[in-house]
N, C-alpha and C positions, 0 to 999 in steps of 0.2 A: 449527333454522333458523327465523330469523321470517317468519311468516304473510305478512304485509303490509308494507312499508316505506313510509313517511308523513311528509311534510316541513311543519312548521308553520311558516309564516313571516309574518312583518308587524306582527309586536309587539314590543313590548320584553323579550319573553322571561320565563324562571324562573329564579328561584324568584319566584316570585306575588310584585310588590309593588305591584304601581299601581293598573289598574283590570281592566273586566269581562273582558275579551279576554285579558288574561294569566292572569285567573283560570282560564278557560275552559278555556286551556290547560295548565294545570296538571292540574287536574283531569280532562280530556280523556285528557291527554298520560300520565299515570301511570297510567289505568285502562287505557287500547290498551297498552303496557308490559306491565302483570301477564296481559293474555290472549293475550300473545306475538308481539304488536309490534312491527317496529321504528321507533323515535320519534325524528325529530332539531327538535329546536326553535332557532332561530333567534336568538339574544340580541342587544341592542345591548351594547356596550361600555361599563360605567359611567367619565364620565370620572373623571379622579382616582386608579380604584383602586389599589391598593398589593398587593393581592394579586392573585396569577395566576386568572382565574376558575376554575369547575369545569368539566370533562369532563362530566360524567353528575350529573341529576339524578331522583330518584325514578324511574328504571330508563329516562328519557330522554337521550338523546344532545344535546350542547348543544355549539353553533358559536357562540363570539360574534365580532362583527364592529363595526365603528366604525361611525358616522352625523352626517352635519354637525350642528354645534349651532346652527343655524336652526330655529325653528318651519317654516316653510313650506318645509323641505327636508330635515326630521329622518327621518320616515314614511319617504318615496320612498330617500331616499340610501341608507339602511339595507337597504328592501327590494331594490332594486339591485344593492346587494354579496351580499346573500341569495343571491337567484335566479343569480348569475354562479358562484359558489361552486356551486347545487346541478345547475346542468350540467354541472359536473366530478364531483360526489358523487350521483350522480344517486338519486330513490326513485320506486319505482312513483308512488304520487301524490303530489298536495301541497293543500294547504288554505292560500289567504292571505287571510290577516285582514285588514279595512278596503277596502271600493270605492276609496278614494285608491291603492291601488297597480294601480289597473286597468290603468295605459299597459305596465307592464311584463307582462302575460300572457301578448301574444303572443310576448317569448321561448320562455314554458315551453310555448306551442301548438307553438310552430316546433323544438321538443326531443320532441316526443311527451308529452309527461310531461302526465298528466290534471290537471286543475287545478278546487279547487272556490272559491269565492270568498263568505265570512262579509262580508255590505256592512255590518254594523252599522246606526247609525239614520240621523235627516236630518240629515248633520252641516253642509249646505248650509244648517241654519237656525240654525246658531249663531252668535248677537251678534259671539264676535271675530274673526269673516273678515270683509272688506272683501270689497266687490266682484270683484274679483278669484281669492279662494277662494272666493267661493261658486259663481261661473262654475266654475269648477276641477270643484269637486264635483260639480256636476251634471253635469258633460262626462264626471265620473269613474263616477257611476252609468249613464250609457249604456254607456260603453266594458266595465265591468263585464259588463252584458247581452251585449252581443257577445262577448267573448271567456272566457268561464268557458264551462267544461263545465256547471257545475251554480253556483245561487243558495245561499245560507243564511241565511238568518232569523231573529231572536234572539225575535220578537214578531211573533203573527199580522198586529199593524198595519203592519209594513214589509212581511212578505208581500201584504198589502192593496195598498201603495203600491207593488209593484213588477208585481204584478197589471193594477193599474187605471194607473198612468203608462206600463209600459212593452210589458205584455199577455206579461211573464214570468212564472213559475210558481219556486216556491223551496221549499228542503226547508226546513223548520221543525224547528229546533234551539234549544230555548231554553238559561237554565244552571241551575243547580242551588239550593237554596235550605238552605242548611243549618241541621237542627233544631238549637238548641242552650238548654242549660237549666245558665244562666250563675251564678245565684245575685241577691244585692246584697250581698257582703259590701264591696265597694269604694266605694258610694255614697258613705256616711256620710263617705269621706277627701275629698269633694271637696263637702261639703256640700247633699248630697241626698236622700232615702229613697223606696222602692217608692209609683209610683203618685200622688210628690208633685210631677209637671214635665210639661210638654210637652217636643217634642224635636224639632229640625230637623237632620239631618246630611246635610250638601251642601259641593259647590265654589260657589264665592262666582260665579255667570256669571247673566246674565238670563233665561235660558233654563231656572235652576232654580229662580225667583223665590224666591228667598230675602227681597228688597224685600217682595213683596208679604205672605209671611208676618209676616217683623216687624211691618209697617203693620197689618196686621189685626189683631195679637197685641195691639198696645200702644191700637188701637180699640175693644177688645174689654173686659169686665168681668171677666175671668179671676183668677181667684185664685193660681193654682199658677203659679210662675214659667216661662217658655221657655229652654229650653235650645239654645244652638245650637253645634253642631260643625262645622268647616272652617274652610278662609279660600280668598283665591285671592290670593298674592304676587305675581303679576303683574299683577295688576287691581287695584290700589290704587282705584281712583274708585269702583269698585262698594261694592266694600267702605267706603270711608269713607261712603257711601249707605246703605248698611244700617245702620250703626253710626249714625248722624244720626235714622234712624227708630225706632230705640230706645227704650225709658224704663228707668226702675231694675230693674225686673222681668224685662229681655233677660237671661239669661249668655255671654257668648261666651267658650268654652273652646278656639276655635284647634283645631289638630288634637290628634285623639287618638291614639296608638301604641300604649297597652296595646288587643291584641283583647277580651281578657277585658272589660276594663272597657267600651268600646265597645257588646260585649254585652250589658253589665249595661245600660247606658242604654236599648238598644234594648227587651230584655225588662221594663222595670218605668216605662217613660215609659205617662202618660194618655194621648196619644196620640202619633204618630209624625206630622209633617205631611212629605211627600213632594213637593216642586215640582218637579221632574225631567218633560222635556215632549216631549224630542227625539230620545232615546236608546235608543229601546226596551224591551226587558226589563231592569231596572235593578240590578244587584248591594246596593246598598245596599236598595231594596225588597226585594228577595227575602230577606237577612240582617235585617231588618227581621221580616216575618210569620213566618220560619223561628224567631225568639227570641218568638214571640206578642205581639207590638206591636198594638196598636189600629191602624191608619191613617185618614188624613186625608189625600188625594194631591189631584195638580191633575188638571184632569176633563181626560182624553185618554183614547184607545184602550190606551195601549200601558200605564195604571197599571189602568185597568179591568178588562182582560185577567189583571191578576194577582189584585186585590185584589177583584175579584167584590162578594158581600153583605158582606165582613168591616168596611168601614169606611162614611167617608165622602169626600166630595168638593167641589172648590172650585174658583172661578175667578180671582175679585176677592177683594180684602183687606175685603171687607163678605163675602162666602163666610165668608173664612176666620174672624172675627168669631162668626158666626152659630154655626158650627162648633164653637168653642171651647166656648160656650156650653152647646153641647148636649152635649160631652163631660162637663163639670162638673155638669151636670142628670141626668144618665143614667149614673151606675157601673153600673148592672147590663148595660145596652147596651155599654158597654165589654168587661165577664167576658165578653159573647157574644163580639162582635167579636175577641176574645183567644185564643178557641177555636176560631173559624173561620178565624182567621190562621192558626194551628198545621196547623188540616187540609187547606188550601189547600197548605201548603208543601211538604207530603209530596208533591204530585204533582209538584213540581221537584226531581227525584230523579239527580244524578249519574252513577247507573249506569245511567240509561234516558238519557241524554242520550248519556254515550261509547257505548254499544250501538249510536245511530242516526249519531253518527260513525263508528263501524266498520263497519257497514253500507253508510254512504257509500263508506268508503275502499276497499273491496272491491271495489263496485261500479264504481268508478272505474278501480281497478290490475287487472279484468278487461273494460275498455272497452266496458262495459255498459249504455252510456249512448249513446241515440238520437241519431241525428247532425240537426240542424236546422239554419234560417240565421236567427235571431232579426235582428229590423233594429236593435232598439239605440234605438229613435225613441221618443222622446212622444208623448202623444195629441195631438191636431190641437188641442185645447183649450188648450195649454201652447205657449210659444214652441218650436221645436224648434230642436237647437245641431248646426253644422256638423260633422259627423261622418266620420275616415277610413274605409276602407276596411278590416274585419276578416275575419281569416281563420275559416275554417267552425267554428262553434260551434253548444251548444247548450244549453239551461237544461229541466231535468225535473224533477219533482219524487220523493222517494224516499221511503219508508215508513221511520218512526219508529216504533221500539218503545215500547209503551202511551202604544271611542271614543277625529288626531297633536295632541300632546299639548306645551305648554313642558317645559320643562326642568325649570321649580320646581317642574313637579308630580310628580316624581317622591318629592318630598318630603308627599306627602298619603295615607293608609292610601288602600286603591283604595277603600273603600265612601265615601271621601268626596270621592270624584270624581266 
C-alpha cells in the first residue's frame, strides 16, 4: 500500500517538456514513486494528438485533461478541471504549482485536502501582461498567502519577497542541477569548437535581456563569436530588436532539441551570459554550472544565490562589454570558474530536493501543520489590493534535508524558456 498519496497539479504535466515546474515534477514525481508513493500528475491535453496519451509515467499516475487555448485562460481552465476531478479521486495532499491558481484553493480547503502552493517567481514583472495581469498576479500572490497551508520557494529571493511583502514564511525547495559531462564531439557539425564562443540560451522576453546582451557583445572587442539559442514565436518585435542589434559575429541558432548537443554548448562555451531576472531559480542556469559553464548572469539575488564566486556579473550592455573582455584576458579565471560551477552544482541535488518534498507531503497528509490566520496583505509601503474573505489557513515553514505560458512555447526545450 502507498505511503502517502500526492496530487501534482498546475502544469502542463509529463513527460518533462517545457520548463522548470514540469521539470520539477518529473523529477519530484518519479523519486516519491520509487520510495513508495502514490503520484498522480495532472497533464494538459496536447491539442492535435493522434495518439491516446499515457496512463503512467516513470511509476506516476497521469490524468490528462483539456485547457482553453487562451494565454490568460490556459493556467486557471486546466487547473479547474484538475482540482474538480481530484474531489472525486481524492489524495491525502496536493502540491499546486504557480500562485495564478490561488482563486481555486479554497475548493481543496473546503474538501479537507491539505494543499501546499510552489508560487514560482515575480511573474507580475513580466513585459507581456498588460495591466490587467499584472493586477491579476499580484491579487494572486496574496490569495496564495491566505489560502495554502504551506508556501514553496524555488530561491531564497522569493522566500525574501514573500517574507518582506507579505510577513509569510515558505519552505525552500529549490530543483536540481544536473552534473553532466557531455563531450564536443557535435560542435564541429555546427561550426564551433571547445572554448571558441560565448553562449546565451534564453526565450526572446525583456525580462531575460537578451537586448542587452547582444548590445553589449557587438560593443564590446570580443574575438570569439556569441552564440545564441531560443527565439520567442510570439514576440516577433523583440525579436526583430535583438536581430537589429547584431553584427556578423551574433549566431542565432533558433531553438535547440538535440539535449546532448545543448550540452555540449553549455559545457565548452567561454562563457555562459545568463539574463534571466524574474524567475527565481532558473533551470537553464542550474544545467548551465551542472555541464561546468563559466557564467556571466544579470546582477539579481536569485542568479547570485546560485552562481556565488564561480562567475561574473552584469547590469548594462557597457557591463556586459567589460565582461566579455575579461573573460578573453583571463583563461585561467575561466578553468577556476569552471571548477567552481561543477562544485556549486552538486549541492542542487534531486534526491535532497524530492526528500524535503516528501517530508512536506507527509507532514501535510498528517495535518501537521499549525493552524494560523495569515491576512494576505502588503506592507503598508506597497498599495495594498482589495482582498475577500479567506477561509483559515496557514503558511510554516518545514526542514529541508541538507513559470502560464502561450501555446508556442511549448515548442522551445524547457532550459530555453
Amino acid at each position: 500500500m502507498a505511503r502517502t498519496s500526492i496530487a501534482l497539479v498546475g502544469t502542463r504535466g509529463v513527460p518533462a517538456r517545457y520548463g522548470g515546474f514540469e521539470t520539477a515534477v518529473e523529477e519530484v514525481g518519479r523519486r516519491l514513486a520509487d520510495r513508495g508513493h502514490r503520484v498522480v500528475v495532472y497533464c494538459r491535453t496536447a491539442p492535435g494528438a493522434e495518439e491516446p496519451p499515457p496512463a503512467e509515467h516513470l511509476g506516476m499516475e497521469l490524468v490528462h485533461l483539456p485547457a482553453a487555448r487562451r494565454r490568460s485562460l490556459e493556467t486557471l481552465s486546466h487547473t479547474a478541471l484538475s482540482v474538480g476531478h481530484l474531489l472525486a479521486h481524492r489524495t491525502d495532499a496536493a502540491i499546486v504549482f504557480n500562485a495564478a491558481n490561488a482563486p481555486l484553493l479554497p475548493v481543496l480547503r473546503a474538501a479537507r485536502i491539505p494543499v501546499a502552493t510552489h508560487v514560482d517567481g515575480l511573474e507580475w514583472k513580466r513585459a507581456k501582461w498588460g495591466p490587467t495581469g499584472r493586477h491579476y498576479y499580484r491579487v494572486a500572490e496574496s490569495l496564495a498567502v491566505r489560502w495554502s497551508d504551506v508556501l514553496i520557494a524555488d530561491a531564497q529571493g522569493i522566500a525574501d519577497y514573500y517574507r518582506d511583502t507579505f510577513d509569510a514564511p515558505t519552505t525552500l525547495l529549490t530543483y536540481g542541477a544536473p552534473l553532466v559531462d557531455p563531450g564536443a564531439d557535435l560542435l564541429a557539425g555546427i561550426g564551433l569548437e571547445p572554448g571558441g564562443y560565448h553562449l546565451v540560451v534564453a526565450r526572446f522576453e525583456p525580462e531575460n535581456h537578451v537586448d542587452v546582451i547582444v548590445r553589449g557583445y557587438t560593443a564590446s572587442e570580443a574575438s570569439l563569436p556569441l552564440v545564441v539559442v531560443g527565439s520567442a514565436p510570439y514576440n516577433d518585435g523583440y525579436t526583430r530588436r535583438v536581430h537589429a542589434l547584431a553584427d556578423e559575429r551574433v549566431r542565432f541558432l533558433g531553438g535547440v532539441w538535440d539535449q546532448r548537443l545543448l550540452d555540449q554548448l553549455y559545457a565548452n562555451c567561454a562563457t555562459y551570459l545568463h539574463g534571466h531576472s524574474v524567475g527565481g531559480t532558473n533551470p537553464s542556469l542550474l544545467r548551465a554550472i551542472g555541464a561546468g559553464a563559466a557564467v556571466t548572469a544579470f546582477d539579481v539575488d536569485f542568479n547570485r544565490e546560485v552562481v556565488r564566486d564561480a562567475g561574473r556579473f552584469f547590469r548594462t550592455s557597457q557591463d556586459v562589454a567589460r565582461q566579455l573582455a575579461s573573460v578573453e584576458a583571463d583563461p585561467a579565471r575561466v578553468e577556476r570558474d569552471r571548477r567552481r560551477s561543477r562544485e556549486l552544482a552538486a549541492g542542487y541535488d534531486w534526491d535532497e530536493v524530492a526528500a524535503g518534498y516528501e517530508a512536506l507531503a507527509e507532514r501535510l497528509a498528517a495535518r501537521r501543520v499549525p493552524r494560523r490566520r495569515p491576512s494576505g496583505r502588503r506592507r503598508p509601503t506597497d498599495a495594498d489590493l482589495p482582498l475577500p474573505a479567506a477561509p483559515t489557513g496557514t503558511v510554516v515553514p518545514l526542514p529541508v534535508p541538507a513559470q502560464p505560458r502561450q501555446w508556442a512555447d511549448e515548442h522551445l526545450p524547457a532550459a530555453q524558456q
